[in-house]
N, C-alpha and C positions, 0 to 999 in steps of 0.2 A: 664381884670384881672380875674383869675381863681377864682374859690368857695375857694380853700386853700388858696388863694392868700388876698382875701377878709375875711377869716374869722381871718387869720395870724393881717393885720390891723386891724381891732375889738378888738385884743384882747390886741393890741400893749396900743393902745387909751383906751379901760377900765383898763389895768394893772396901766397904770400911776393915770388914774384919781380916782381909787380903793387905791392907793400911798397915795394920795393927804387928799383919806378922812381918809383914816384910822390912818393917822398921826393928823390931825383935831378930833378925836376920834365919839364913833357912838351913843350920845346920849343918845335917849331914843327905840332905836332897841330892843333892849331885852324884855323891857314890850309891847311895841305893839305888840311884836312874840308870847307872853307868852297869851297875850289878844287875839291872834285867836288859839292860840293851847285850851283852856282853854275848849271850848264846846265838843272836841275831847277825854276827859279823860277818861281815862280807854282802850283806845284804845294802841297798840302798838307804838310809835313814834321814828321813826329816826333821831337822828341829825348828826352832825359832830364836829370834832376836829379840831379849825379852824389851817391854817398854811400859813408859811407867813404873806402876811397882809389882809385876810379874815376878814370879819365882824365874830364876838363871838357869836354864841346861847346860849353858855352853862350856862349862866343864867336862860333862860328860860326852859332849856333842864334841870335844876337841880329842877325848881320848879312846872314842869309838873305830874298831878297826874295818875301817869302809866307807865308802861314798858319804858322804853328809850335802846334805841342800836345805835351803831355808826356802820360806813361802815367800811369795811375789801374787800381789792382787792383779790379777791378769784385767777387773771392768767388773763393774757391778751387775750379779748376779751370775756369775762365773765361779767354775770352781778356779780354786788356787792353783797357779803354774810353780815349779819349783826348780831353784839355779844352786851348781854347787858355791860350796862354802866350806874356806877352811877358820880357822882362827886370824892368817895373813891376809886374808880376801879383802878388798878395798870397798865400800861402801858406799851407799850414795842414800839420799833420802826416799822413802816408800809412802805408797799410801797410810792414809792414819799415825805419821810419823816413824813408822818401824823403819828401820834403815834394811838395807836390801844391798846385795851384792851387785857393782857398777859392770860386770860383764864375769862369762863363765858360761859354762855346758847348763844341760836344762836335763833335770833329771825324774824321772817315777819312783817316788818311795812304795817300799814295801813296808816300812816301819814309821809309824810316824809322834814325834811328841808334840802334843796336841795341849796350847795354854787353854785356860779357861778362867770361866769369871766366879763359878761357883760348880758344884757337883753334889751329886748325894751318893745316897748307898749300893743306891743300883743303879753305880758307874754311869749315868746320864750328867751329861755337864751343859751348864746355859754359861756361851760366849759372849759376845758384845752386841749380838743380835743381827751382822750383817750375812748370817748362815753361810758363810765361805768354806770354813771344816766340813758341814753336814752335809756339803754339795759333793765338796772333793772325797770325801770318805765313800760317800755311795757310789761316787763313779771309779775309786778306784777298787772299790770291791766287790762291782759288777764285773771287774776283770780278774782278778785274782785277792787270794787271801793276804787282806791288807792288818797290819797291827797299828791298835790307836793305843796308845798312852797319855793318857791324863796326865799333867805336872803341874802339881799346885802345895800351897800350904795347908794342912792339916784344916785350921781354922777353915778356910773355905769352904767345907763342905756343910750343907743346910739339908733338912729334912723335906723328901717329895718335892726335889721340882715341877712346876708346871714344864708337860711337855706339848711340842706339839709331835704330827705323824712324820715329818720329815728330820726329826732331830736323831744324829746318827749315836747311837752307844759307843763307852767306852771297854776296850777290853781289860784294863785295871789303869788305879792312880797311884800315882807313885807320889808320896812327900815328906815331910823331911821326918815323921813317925815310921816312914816303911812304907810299905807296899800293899793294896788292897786289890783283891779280884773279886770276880763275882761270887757272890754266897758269901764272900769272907770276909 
């Protein structure tokens, strides 16, 4: 089976089981998110606007103390450009349906929480396949030390993803079981 062939199942088998949870609802996700963003304050933080049936930050994204921005698809094959956002921020439609803030400052995270479609145990996450995270994570941590947070549901996570060499690590996932880092 090919690497696309292999990452196509992966994402078949976390779509459903990401179904499953997200109709089961995500607990207590948002305060454990809120509880590791919490020593980060004052720092820039990115979240997202979740779509479809993504796990929600924006609770935690609403009560983080400091800058917040959400991604914006700057063009295919780009990394992501990012505009602030509060919870009052006015919206307009984005690529792939995500809704996206209609005007605001354009900001550099240093922290970022990063959806995905599945992950395993060594914090490696397979997205939707259009590598927009794996782009923007490398370019901003060829500039400085950038934080990636995974936020997903517990279920989502599958054993050995197929990787390829440009997919960028997670530093831990946070979901609605707690918190995982590496080794742990």
């Amino acid at each position: 089976m090919s690497l696309a062939e292999q990452k196509a199942e992966a994402r078949r088998q976390a779509y459903a089981a990401r179904k499953a949870a997200h109709a089961a609802g995500q607990g207590a996700a948002a305060d454990h998110l809120a509880a590791v963003l919490a020593p980060h304050a004052g720092k820039v933080l990115a979240g997202y606007l979740p779509i479809r049936t993504e796990i929600d930050p924006r609770p935690a994204m609403a009560d983080y103390r400091g800058p917040v921005c959400v991604p914006v698809i700057a063009g295919p094959d780009r990394p992501l450009a990012f505009r602030a956002w509060r919870p009052e921020t006015p919206l307009i439609a984005g690529a792939f349906g995500a809704p996206i803030p209609a005007a605001g400052d354009w900001l550099e995270p240093e922290v970022l929480i990063v959806p995905l479609v599945a992950f395993d145990a060594r914090l490696c996450r397979l997205g939707y396949g259009g590598g927009y995270y794996d782009r923007t994570l490398a370019l901003l941590r060829a500039r400085r030390p950038t934080l990636a947070v995974g936020f997903a549901y517990a279920a989502q996570e599958l054993p050995g993803l197929p990787l390829e060499p440009t997919d960028q690590p997670l530093d831990l996932i946070v979901t609605e079981a707690g918190v995982r880092r590496a080794g742990g």
